[in-house]
C-alpha positions in Angstrom: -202.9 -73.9 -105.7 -201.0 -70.9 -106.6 -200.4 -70.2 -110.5 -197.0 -69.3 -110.8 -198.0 -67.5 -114.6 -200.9 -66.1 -115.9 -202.3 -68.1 -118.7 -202.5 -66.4 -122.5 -206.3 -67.1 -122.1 -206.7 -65.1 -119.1 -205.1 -61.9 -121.0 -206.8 -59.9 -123.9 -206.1 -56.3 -125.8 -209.1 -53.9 -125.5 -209.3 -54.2 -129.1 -209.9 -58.1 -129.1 -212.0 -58.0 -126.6 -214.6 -56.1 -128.6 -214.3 -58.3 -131.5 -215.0 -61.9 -129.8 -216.1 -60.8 -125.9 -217.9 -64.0 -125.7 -215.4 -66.1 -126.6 -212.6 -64.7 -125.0 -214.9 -65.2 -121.7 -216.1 -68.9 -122.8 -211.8 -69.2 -122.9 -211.1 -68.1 -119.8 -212.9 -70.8 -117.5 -214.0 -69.4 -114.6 -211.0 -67.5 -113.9 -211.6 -63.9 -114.0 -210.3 -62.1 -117.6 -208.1 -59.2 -117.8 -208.5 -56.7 -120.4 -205.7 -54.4 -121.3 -205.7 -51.6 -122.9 -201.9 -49.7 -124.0 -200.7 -53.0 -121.9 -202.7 -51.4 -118.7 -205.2 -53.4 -116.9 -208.2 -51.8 -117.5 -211.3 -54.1 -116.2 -211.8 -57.5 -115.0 -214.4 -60.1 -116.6 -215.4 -62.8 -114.0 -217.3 -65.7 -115.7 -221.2 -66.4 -114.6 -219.5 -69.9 -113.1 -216.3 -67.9 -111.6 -219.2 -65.7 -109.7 -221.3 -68.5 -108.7 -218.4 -69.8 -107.3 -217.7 -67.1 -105.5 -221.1 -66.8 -104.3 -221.5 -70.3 -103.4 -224.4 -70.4 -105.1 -226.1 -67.1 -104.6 -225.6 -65.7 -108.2 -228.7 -66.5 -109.8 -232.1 -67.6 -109.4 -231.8 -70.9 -110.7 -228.8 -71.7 -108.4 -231.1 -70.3 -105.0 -233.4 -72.8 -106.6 -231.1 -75.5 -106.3 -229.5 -74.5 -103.2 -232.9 -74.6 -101.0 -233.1 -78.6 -102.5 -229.7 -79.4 -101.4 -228.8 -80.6 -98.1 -226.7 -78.9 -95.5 -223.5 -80.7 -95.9 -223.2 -79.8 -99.5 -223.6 -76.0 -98.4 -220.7 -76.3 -96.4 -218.7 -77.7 -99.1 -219.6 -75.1 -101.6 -218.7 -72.8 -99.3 -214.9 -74.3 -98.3 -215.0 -74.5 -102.5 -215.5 -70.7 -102.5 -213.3 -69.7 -100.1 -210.5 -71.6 -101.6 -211.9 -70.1 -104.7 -211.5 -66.5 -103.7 -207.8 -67.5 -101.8 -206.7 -68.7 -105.1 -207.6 -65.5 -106.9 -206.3 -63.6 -104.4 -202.7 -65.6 -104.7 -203.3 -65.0 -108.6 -203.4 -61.6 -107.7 -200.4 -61.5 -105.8 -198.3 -63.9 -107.8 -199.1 -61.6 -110.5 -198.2 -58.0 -109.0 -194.8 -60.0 -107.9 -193.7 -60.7 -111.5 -195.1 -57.1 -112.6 -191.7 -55.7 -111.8 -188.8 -54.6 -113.3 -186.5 -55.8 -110.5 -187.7 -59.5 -110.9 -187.6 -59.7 -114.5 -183.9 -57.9 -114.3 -183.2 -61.3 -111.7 -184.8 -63.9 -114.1 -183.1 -62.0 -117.3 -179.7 -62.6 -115.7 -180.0 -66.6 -114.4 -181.0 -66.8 -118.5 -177.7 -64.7 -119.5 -175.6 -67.0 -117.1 -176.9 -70.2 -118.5 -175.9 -68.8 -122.2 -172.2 -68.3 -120.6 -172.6 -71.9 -119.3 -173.4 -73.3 -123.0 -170.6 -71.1 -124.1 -173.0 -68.8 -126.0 -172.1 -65.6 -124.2 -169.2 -64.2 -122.6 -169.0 -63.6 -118.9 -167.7 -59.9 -119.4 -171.0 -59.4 -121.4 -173.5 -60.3 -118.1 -171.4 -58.0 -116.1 -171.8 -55.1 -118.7 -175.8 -56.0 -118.7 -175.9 -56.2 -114.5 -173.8 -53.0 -114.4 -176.4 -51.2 -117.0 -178.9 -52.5 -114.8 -178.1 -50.9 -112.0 -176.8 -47.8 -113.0 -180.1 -46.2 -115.4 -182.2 -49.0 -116.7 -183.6 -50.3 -112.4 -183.0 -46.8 -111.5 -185.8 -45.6 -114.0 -187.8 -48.2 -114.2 -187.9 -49.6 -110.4 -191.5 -48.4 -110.1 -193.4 -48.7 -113.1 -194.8 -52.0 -114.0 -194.0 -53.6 -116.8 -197.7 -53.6 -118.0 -197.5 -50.1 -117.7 -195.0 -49.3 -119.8 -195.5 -47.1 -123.0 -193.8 -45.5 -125.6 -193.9 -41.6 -123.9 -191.7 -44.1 -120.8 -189.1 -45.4 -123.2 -188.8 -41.7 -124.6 -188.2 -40.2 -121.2 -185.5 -43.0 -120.7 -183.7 -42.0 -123.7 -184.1 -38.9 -122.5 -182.4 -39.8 -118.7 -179.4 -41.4 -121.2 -179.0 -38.2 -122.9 -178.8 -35.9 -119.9 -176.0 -38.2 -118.6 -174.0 -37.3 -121.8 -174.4 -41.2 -123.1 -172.9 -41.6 -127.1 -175.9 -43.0 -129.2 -174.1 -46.6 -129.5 -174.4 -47.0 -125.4 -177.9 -45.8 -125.7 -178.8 -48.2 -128.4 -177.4 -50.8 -126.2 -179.3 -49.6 -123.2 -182.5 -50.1 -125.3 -181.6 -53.2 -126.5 -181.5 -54.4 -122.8 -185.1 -52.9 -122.0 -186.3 -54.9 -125.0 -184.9 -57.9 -123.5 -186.5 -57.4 -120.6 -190.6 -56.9 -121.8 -189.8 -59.6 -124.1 -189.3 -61.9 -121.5 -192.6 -60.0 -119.9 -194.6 -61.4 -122.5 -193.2 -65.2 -122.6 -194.2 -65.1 -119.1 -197.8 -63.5 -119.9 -197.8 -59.9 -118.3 -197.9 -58.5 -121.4 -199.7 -59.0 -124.9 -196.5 -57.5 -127.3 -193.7 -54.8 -126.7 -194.2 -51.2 -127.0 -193.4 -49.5 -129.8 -189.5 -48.2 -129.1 -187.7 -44.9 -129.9 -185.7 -44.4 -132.6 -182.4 -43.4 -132.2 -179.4 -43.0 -134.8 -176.7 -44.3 -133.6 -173.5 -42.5 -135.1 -169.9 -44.2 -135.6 -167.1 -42.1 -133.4 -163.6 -43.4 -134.6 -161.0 -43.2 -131.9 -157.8 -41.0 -133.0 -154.8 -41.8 -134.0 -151.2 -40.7 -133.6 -148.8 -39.7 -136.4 -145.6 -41.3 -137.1 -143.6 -38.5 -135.7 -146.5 -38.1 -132.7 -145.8 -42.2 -132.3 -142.0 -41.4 -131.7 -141.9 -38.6 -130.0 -144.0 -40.4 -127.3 -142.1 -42.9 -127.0 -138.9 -41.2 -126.8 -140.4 -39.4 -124.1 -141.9 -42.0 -122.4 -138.2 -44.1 -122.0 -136.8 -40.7 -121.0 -139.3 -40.2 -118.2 -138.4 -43.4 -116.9 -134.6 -43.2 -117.0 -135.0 -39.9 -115.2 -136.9 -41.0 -112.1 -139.7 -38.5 -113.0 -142.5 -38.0 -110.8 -146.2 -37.1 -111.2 -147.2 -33.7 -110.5 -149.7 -34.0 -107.7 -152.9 -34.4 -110.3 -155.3 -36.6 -108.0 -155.3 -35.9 -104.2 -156.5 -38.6 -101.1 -158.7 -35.7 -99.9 -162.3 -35.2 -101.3 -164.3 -37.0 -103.7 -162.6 -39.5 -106.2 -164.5 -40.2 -109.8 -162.4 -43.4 -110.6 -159.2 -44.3 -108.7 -156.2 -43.4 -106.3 -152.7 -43.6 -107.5 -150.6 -45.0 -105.2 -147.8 -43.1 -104.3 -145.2 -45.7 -105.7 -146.9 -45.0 -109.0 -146.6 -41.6 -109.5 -142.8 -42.5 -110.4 -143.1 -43.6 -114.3 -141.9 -47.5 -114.6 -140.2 -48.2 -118.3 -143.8 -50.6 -118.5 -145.3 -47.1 -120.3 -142.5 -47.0 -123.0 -143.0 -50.9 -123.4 -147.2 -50.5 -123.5 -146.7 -47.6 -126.4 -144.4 -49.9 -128.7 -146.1 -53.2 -127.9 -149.3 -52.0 -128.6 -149.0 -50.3 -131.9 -146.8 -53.5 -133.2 -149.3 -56.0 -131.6 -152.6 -54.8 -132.7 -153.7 -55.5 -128.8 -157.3 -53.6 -126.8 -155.9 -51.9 -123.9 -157.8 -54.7 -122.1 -155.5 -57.4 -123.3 -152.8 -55.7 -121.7 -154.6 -56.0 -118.1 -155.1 -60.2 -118.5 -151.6 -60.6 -120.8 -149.5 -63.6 -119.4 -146.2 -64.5 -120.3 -147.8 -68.4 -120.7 -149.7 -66.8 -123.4 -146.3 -65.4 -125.4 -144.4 -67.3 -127.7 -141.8 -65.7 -129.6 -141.2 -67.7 -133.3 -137.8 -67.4 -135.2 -138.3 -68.6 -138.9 -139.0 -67.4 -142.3 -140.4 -64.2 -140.1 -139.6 -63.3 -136.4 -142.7 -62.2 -134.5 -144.3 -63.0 -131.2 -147.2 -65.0 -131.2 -150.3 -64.4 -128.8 -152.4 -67.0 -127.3 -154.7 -64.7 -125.0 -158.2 -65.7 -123.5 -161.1 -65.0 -125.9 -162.6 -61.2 -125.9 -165.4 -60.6 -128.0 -166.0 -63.7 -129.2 -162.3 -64.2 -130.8 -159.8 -66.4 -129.5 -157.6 -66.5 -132.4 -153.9 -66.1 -132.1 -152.6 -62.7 -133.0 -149.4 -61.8 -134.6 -147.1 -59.4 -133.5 -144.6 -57.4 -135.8 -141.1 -57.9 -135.2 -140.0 -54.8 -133.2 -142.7 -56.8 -130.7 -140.1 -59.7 -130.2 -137.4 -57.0 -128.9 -139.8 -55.1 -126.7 -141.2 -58.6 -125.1 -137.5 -59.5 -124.4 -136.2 -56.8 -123.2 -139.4 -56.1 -120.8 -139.1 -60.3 -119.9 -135.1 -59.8 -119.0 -136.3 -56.6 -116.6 -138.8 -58.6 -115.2 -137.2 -61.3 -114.7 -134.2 -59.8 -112.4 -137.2 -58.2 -110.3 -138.3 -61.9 -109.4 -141.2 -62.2 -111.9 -141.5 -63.7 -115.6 -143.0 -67.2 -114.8 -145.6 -68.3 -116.7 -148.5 -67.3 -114.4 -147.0 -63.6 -114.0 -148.5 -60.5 -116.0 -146.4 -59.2 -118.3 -147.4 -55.6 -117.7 -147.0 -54.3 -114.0 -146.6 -58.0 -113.0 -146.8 -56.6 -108.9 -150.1 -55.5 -109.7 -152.6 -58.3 -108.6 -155.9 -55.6 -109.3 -156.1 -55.6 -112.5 -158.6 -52.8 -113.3 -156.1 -50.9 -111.1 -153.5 -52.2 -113.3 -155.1 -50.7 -116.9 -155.9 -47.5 -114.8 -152.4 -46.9 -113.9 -151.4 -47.2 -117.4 -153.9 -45.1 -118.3 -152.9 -42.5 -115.9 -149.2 -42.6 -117.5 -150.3 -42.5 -121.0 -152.1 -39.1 -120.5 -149.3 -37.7 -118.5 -146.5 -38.6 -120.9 -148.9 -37.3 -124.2 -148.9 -33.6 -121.7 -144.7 -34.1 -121.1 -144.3 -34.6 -125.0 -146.6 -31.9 -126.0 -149.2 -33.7 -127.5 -152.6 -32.7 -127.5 -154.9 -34.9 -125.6 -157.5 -34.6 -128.1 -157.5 -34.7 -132.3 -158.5 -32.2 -135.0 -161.7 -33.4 -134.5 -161.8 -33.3 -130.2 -162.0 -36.5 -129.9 -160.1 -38.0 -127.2 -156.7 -39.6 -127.1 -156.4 -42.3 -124.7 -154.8 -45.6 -124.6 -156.9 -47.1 -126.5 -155.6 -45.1 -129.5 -152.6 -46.9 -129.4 -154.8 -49.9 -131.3 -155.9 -47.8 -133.4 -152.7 -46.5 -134.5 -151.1 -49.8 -135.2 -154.5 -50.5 -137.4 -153.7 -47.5 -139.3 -150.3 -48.0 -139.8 -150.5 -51.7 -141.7 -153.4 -49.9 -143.4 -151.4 -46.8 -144.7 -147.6 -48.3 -144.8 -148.4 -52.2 -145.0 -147.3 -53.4 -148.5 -150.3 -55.9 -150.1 -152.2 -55.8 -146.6 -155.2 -57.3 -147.4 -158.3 -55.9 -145.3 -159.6 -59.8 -143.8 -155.8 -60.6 -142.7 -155.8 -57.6 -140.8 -159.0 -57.9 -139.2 -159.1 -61.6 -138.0 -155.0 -60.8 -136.5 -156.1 -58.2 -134.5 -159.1 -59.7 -133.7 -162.1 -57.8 -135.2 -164.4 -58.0 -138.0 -163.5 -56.0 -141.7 -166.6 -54.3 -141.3 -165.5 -52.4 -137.4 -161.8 -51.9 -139.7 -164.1 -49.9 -141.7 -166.2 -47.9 -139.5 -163.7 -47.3 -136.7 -160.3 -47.4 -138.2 -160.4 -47.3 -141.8 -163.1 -44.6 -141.9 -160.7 -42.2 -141.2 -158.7 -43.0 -144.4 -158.2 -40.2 -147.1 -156.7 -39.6 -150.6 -154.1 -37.7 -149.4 -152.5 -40.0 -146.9 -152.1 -42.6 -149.6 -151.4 -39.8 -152.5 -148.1 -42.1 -153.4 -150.1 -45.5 -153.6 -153.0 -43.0 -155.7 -150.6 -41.7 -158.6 -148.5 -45.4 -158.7 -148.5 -46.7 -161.8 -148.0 -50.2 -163.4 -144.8 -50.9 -164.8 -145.3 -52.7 -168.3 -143.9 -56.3 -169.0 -141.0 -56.3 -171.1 -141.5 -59.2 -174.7 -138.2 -61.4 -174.5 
């Protein structure tokens, strides 16, 4: 019989070991006991019946006593009993140095992360992101050295790896929070006695940028320009040598009017850059009442899969983008709004992205803020935050976060922590008007 995992009684710190040896032996049965010290194996302790086993017999003077009484036939059993014996701690062995890897526990640690997604607990996207950490530094590092190896001086030289490849502290934090997943699930299944003591590491907020009003128009502006004009890319990316990301296809280095629909539907829809890539025109309904706005059904991302609300220039971007679409044979239900011919996706976002940076260098924008941090696409959201937050009249905070589908604390670390006195001066020196006595 092979045992699949090693029993909590067969397992035992240095430390405890001292205190109670004779107990932890008596526990044990006559399986041998493993004594770990800094979660290394250290010695084994084989129990006086576990040796006589092993020696059929031979172990002592009272059992050579016994043995020269017995007959034959039970010699030969003893002996089949003590081979099997030794086979079965030689499969414990085994069994054991087979889970005592990082690439095992990575397999069992993602069957467990499916089933979540299965019980609707966890997103799919969120597994990939794990898998893809997996393989890129956390396998990489850790491939060979056993889990009941690990120590603290390991998990600081994996910091270390994360820090050389120019990681923020957030994606580090992350990374450690996926090694902790894994020797957790090293001790449920006995390797290990408790987790190492992990590194501490800071972990900084890095709000994205923002445009200014004037920045906002001047980029769109140029971005419809562009596209009436039949400009073309300069030749930025080439299909000779190495390349980081992604190839442009030659049809898309001519800018489509989709880049000056993106830049006004995102900063009047409160939409990721990533609900551009999977938005449907199924999921857009545009509602004519008390307010006009477009109203968006799109598939759950980050655990929200509340509609949002778009302002009402949205309504006139959507139909003016549907009408386009629409002559060029797409705007069915099932067809993307954005670059509907695209059927990859990721290639899909990229290409935006791609635009996005090479209309900000046509307008003469700076690709980075006052403070060098990057403007990308993804700034777009940030700037529609902003803008409710500085121009929006009553806005409260909660309304604002659950329509563009956050929490009020991220509004406050990544949006609204960029707030100042002086862009609201005017709200700052208002003053209440007092009630006249009729």
């Amino acid at each position: 019989m092979v045992i699949q995992y090693i029993n909590s009684n067969q397992i035992v710190s240095f430390q405890d070991f001292l205190e109670d040896a004779l107990n932890r032996v008596q526990k044990s049965g006559v399986s041998p006991l493993v004594v770990l010290n800094d979660n290394k194996p250290v010695f084994y302790v084989l129990p006086p019946e576990g040796w006589d086993l092993i020696c059929t017999g031979q172990g002592s003077p009272a059992s050579r006593t016994v043995q020269s009484a017995r007959p034959a036939e039970w010699d030969q059993a003893a002996e089949v009993e003590a081979r099997l014996t030794r086979r079965e701690l030689a499969d414990d062995q085994k069994s054991f140095e087979k889970q005592n890897k990082f690439t095992r526990l990575a397999d069992e640690l993602l069957d467990a992360e499916w089933e979540r997604v299965s019980r609707k607990e966890l997103s799919s996207a969120s597994v990939g992101i794990q898998k893809n950490r997996l393989e890129a530094h956390v396998l990489p590092f850790f491939r060979y050295i056993p889990p009941t190896q690990v120590t603290h001086v390991d998990l600081e030289g994996f910091v270390s790896r994360l820090t050389q490849h120019q990681l923020t502290t957030t994606t580090i934090s992350q990374y450690l929070v996926l090694v902790r997943k894994l020797l957790k699930l090293a001790v449920r299944k006995g390797l290990l006695k408790e987790v190492p003591e992990f590194p501490r590491v800071k972990v900084s907020t890095q709000p994205r940028s923002m445009l200014t009003v004037s920045e906002y128009a001047k980029l769109a502006r140029t971005a419809l320009k562009m596209s009436r004009n039949g400009v073309i890319a300069p030749p930025l990316k080439s299909t000779d040598g190495h390349r980081d990301r992604f190839w442009v296809s030659p049809k898309n280095m001519l800018l489509a009017p989709d880049m000056f629909w993106v830049i006004r539907f995102m900063v009047n829809s409160f939409v990721r850059p990533g609900d551009l890539r999977q938005l449907k025109h199924k999921h857009v309904t545009v509602v004519r009442g008390d307010a006009v706005y477009l109203r968006l059904n799109l598939p759950e991302t980050k655990k929200h899969d509340k509609p949002m609300v778009t302002l009402q220039p949205a309504v006139h971007v959507y139909e003016s983008l549907l009408r386009h679409t629409t002559a060029e044979g797409y705007g069915g239900p099932d067809d993307y709004v954005f670059l509907p011919a695209e059927k990859d996706r990721s290639y899909a976002l990229a290409v935006l992205g791609f635009w996005f940076k090479w209309v900000m260098r046509e307008a003469g924008l700076p690709l980075t803020d006052s403070m060098n941090r990057p403007r990308t696409l993804y700034c777009l959201r940030h700037t529609s935050i902003m803008f409710r937050l500085l121009y929006g009249q009553g806005i409260d905070m909660l309304t604002l976060a659950r329509n563009a589908r956050t929490s009020v604390q991220m509004v406050e670390r990544f949006y609204a922590s960029s707030l100042d006195g002086e862009m609201n001066v005017a709200m700052l020196q208002s003053r209440r008007t007092s009630k006249k006595k009729v």
